[in-house]
C-alpha positions, 0 to 999 in steps of 0.5 A: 145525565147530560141528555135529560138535562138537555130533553128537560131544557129544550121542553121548556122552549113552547112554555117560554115562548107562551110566556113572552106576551108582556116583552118583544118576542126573541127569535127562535135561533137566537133562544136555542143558542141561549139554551145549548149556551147555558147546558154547555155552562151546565155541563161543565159544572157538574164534571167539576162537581164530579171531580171536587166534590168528595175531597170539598165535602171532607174537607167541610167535616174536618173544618167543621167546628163542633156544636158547643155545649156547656157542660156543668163542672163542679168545683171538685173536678176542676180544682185540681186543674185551677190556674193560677193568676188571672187565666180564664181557667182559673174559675172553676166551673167556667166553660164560657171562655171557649166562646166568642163575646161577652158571657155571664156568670153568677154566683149567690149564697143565703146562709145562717150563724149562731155562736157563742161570741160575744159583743160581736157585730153581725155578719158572714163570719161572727155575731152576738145573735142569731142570724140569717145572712145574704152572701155577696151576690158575684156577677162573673163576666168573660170575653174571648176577643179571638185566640189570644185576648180575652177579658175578665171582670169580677163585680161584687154587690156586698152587704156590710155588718150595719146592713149597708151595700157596696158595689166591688169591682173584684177583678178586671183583667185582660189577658194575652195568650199567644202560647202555652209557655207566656200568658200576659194578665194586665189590670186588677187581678188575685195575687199568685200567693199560694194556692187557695187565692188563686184556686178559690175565688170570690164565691161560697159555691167554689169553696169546699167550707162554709167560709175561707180560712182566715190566713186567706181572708180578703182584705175588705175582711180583715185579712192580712194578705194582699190579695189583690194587687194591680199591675202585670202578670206573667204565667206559663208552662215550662218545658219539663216533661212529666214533671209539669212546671209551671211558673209566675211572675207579678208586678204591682201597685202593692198595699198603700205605703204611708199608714199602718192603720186597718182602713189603709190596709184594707184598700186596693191601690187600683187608680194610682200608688203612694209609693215609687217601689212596687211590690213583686211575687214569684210562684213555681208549682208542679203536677206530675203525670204520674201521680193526677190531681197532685200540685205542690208549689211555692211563692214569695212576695215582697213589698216595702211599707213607710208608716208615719213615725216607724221605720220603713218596714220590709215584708217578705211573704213565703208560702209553700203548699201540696194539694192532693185531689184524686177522684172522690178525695181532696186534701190541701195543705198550707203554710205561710209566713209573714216576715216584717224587717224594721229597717235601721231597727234591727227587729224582725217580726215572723208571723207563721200560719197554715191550713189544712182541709180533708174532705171525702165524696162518700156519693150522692154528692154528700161530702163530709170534711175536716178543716185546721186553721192557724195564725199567731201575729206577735202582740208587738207586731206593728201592722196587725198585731193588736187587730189579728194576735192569735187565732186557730181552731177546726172545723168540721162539716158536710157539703151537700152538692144536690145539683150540679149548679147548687150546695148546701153547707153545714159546720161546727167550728170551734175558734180560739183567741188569745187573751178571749173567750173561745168561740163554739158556733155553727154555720150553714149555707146555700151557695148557687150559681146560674 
């Protein structure tokens, strides 16, 4: 190889010498010395080449990083596997955290209600008419910085029962992931209360019924849960071997203190506090390997209120649930209590509430499921118990997954009141996201 190099060269010399007429001519023994120069410098190259060239060539397949390519996730495969607290996985249907830089997500919905309620203002949930409804459009925002930080936004643009929009800033998380045993959220993020507010986020396409269960309703709905808060979270695994234990830990601003009124209880202290005492939740929760798609845990949340003309109020949140999701089966179970201490009173308030949701892939992506919600606020209760008192009832429907990025939901429900009429209604919905 070495020798034709060299013929190859020194062929080359009459054409170089033709070519010469623009600059001074070099002299004949000072080109060949340049030419044997530069085969010398050849030559040793390619014994290097010969040497190193099957170890480099491994080395570049091993630390080659794969194409990446999203793969379409519905809700029922990641469920089971959604995190709680602010960790990129815990939207389900999200591969772009795996990617570096900004990436967008959005979800939308276009429904229709009718039922048999009453005096009712029109919206998402209940209506004295007939009506076709736009669902909040989500735009789902994420950046991977590098191996440990990351970024997550959440922006809601809303419509209000008078036909009124709102912009929402829903979530604005960063997060620091140094290892698998302690990830750091900071900013505005989804309580770990439970299971569904931190399986299930701000979208109809995540959700396996038309609607959430009230118990969980966010707090711009009417809910009675904080669910979101601002402050700090701390998420991990502990070691535990196949029992699979997971652990939470959050501090945060809480709910506004001072005022027992709905319009206060519907606001996220996101720009600063009315109170020097902040609220903390604690959550556990374990998936055995031994039985997959199994997660069962627990929280409890605590918090202090100081209503003008009451005694300071002590709330304490428990919750306790199981979910089961194996392949083509999916059941969740939950029960929660409020507790409300009225301090130098003496009385206490209980206001229990539970769950439940059974659904089935009977294939085609055609998924029917049968729904119980409950909820019973005392009529003495001194924050919610003239807006919420009792509510419970089924639901029954059939989710339609017809693409992997589309669904369509159609249901019965059936809600009773105390001291009301019982409301008879149906819903259906088109949820998608792109």
């Amino acid at each position: 190889m070495i020798r034709r190099m060299t013929a190859l060269v020194l062929s080359l010399v009459p054409a170089l010498f033709g070519q010469q007429s623009i600059s001074p001519p070099l002299d004949d023994h000072q080109l060949v010395l340049q030419l044997l120069q530069r085969v010398n410098e050849l030559e040793a190259e390619v014994k290097q080449l010969k040497g190193a060239a099957p170890n480099t060539m491994l080395a570049a397949v091993q630390t080659a990083p794969p194409p990446v390519t999203p793969i379409p996730v519905t809700p029922s495969q990641t469920t089971a596997s959604a995190t709680p607290s602010g960790t990129m996985g815990s939207m389900p249907g999200m591969t772009l955290p795996d990617l570096l830089g900004l990436q967008f997500r959005g979800f939308a919905d276009v429904g229709f209600l009718a039922s048999t309620q009453k005096g009712a203002t029109n919206s998402n949930t209940s209506g004295a008419h007939p009506t076709f409804f736009d669902g909040p459009f989500n735009l789902f925002m994420t950046s991977r910085m590098n191996d440990q930080f990351s970024a997550l936004a959440e922006m809601l643009i809303e419509y209000g029962p008078t036909n009124s929009t709102s912009l929402d800033l829903e979530r604005l998380e960063l997060h620091y992931t140094p290892s698998d045993y302690f990830n750091l959220t900071a900013g505005r993020f989804h309580s770990a209360i439970g299971y569904y507010n931190t399986t299930y986020h701000h979208a109809s396409w995540l959700i396996p019924t038309v609607t959430r269960p009230f118990l969980f309703a966010f707090e711009d709905q009417g809910g009675i849960l904080p669910t979101h808060n601002v402050g700090l979270s701390a998420a991990g695994a502990i070691p535990s071997g196949a029992l699979g234990l997971h652990y939470v830990a959050e501090f945060g601003n809480g709910r506004p203190a001072a005022s027992v009124s709905q319009a206060s209880l519907e606001q996220v202290q996101v720009a600063q506090s009315d109170k020097n005492r902040k609220a903390f939740n604690v959550a556990a929760y374990a998936r055995p390997a031994a039985i997959p798609g199994l997660q069962v845990g627990f929280s409890v949340y605590e918090d202090h209120y100081y209503p003008a003309g009451l005694p300071k109020i002590g709330q304490t949140i428990s919750d306790a649930y199981v979910s089961y999701h194996p392949s083509g089966f999916e059941f969740t179970g939950e029960f929660l209590e409020l507790r409300h201490d009225l301090e130098g009173a003496h009385k206490t308030f209980h206001i229990p509430g539970f769950y439940s949701i059974l659904s089935k892939d009977i294939g085609r992506g055609v998924k029917p499921y049968l729904s119980w919600e409950y909820i019973n606020v005392p009529r003495n209760e001194p924050l919610f118990g003239t807006s919420i008192g009792l509510r419970h009832g089924p639901s029954t429907g059939v989710r339609y997954d017809f693409t992997d990025f589309a669904a369509f939901k159609l249901e019965y429900y059936r809600l009773i009141r105390r001291g009301q009429a019982d409301v008879n209604g149906a819903r259906a919905d088109l949820a998608f996201t792109f």
